[in-house]
N, C-alpha and C positions, 0 to 999 in steps of 0.2 A: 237636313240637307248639309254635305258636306261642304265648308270654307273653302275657300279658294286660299289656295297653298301659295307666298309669295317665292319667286326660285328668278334667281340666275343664269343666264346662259352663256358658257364662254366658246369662244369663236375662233378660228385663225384665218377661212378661207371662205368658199361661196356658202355657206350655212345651211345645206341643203335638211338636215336632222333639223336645224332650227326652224326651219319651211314646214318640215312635219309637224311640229307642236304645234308653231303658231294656227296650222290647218286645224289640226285637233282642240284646239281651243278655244277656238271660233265655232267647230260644229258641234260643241259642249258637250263634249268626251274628254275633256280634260280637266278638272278643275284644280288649274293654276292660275296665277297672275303674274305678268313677266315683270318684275323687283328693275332687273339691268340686263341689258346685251352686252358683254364687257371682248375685247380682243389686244391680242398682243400686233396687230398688223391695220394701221388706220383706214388702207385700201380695203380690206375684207369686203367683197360684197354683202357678207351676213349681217354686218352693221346698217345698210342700204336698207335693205329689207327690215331689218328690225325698226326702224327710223319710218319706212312708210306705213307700220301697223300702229304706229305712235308710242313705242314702245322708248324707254330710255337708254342710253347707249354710251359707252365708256370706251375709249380709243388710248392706252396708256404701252409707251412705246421700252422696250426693255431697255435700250438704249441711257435713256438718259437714268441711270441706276446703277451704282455702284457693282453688283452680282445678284444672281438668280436670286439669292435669298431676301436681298432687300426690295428688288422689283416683286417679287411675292406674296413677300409682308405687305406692301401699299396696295397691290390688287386686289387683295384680298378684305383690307381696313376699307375699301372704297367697294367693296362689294355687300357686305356685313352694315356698313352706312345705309346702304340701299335699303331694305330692310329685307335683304334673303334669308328665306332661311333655309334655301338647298340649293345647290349648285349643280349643274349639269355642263360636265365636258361633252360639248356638241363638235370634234376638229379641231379640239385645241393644241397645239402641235408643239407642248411643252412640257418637259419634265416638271412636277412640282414641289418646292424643297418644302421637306418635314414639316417644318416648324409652321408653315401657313397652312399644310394640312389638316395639323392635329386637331384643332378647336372645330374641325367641320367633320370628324369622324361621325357615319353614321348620317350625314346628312349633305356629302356631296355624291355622285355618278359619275360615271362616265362608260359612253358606248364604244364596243376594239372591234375591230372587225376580223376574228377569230374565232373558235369555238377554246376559250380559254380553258385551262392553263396552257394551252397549245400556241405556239405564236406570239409571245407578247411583243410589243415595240412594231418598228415599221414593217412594210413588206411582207403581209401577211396572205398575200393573196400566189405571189411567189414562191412562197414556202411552202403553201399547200399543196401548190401543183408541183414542188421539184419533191415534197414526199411521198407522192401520187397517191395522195389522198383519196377517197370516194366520197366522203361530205366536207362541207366549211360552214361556216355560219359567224356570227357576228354574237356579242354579248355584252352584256349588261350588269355595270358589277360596282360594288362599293369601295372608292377612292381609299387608298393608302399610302404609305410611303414609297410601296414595293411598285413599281412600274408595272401596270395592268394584273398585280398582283391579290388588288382586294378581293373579298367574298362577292361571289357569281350569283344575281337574282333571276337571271331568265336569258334562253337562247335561240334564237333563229337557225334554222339549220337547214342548208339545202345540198342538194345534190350536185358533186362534180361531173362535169360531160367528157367525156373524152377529146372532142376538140374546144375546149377551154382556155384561153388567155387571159393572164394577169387580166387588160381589160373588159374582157366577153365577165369574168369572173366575178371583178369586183361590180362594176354595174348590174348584174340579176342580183347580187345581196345586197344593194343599197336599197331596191326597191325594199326588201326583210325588215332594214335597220330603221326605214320611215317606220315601221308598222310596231317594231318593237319597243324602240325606246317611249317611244309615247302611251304604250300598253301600260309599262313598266312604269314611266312617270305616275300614269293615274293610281296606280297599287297604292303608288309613295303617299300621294297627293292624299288619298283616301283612308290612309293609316292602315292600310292591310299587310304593309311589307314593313320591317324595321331590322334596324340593324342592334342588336342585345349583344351582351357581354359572353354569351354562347354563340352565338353565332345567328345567321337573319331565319326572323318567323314571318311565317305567311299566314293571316291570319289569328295569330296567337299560336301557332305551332309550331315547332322548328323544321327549317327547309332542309330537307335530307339530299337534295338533287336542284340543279339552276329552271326553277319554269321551261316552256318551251309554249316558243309563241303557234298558236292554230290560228289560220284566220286573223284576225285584231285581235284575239283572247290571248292570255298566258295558261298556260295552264298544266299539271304535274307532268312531269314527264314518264 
């Protein structure tokens, strides 16, 4: 029986991905343990919700820190305390400097709501419909220095409509992004995804293409 993988969640706004795990965790399709809920915004509703699953929760304001880099470095020192040992961007609406990255390579996430390398940064739903795209989808990829630049483990992909708005758009893939990230989570949790000095195996093999979620499954594309 596979351990319960202890992990991170960081936050900035109503935590709706974070809704999805904790859903999936509970109905024991996940096996994680939630370490910290950590956010740069003490308001977050996602910290609320974390707090009534009895989950513990970190409210650490950027504010009172000298620059990015030192408010980083302590996020981080106080997330590693916890005892994570993987990190998931669930909304976290913050560049993060190198140096609190490096020690987590390979062992933090984060889900964009793009079909990356397409897209990186905000307004991604924007961008799709002003290049009249015919799909978008959302992804799931391993954190780097490069802004939504790390290696792609699995994709949600759906279909643009011709009368599509920014939010007719991003609301059908949010419903995507519940069902992926936690798909994905579980790989991690399960040791079947890893990120190697090659590039990420699935399984022991190296991924040639980002999964593509079917259903609740991931699976080759």
């Amino acid at each position: 029986m596979t351990s319960a993988l202890p992990v991170a969640v960081l936050v900035s706004g109503r935590g709706s991905n974070l809704e999805a795990l904790i859903h999936a965790r509970e109905a024991g399709a996940l096996p994680v343990e939630f370490a910290l809920v950590a956010s740069d915004n003490a308001d977050a509703p996602a910290l609320r919700m974390a707090e009534d699953h009895g989950i513990a929760t970190l409210a650490l304001d950027p504010r009172g820190h000298a620059d990015r880099r030192a408010y980083d470095l302590e996020l981080f020192e106080r997330i590693a305390a916890s005892g994570a040992q993987l990190v998931i961007l669930a909304g976290f609406m913050r560049i993060i400097d190198a140096d609190a990255v490096a020690p987590w390579h390979g062992r933090m996430i984060n889900i964009h709501p793009s079909l990356l390398p397409k897209y990186r940064g905000l307004h991604t739903h924007r961008k799709a419909l002003a290049a009249g795209d015919r799909q978008h989808g959302a992804s799931v990829h391993f954190v780097t220095a490069e802004l939504d630049g790390g290696p792609v483990i699995a994709q949600a992909v759906i279909d643009v409509h011709a009368d599509d708005t920014e939010d007719s758009l991003a609301s059908r893939l949010l419903h995507f992004e519940h069902r992926l990230l936690p798909a994905t989570l579980a790989m991690i949790a399960e040791g079947r995804i890893r990120l190697e000095d090659t590039g990420i195996t699935c399984d022991g093999k190296p991924l040639t293409a980002p999964l593509r979620l079917v259903d609740n499954r991931l699976a080759p594309a």
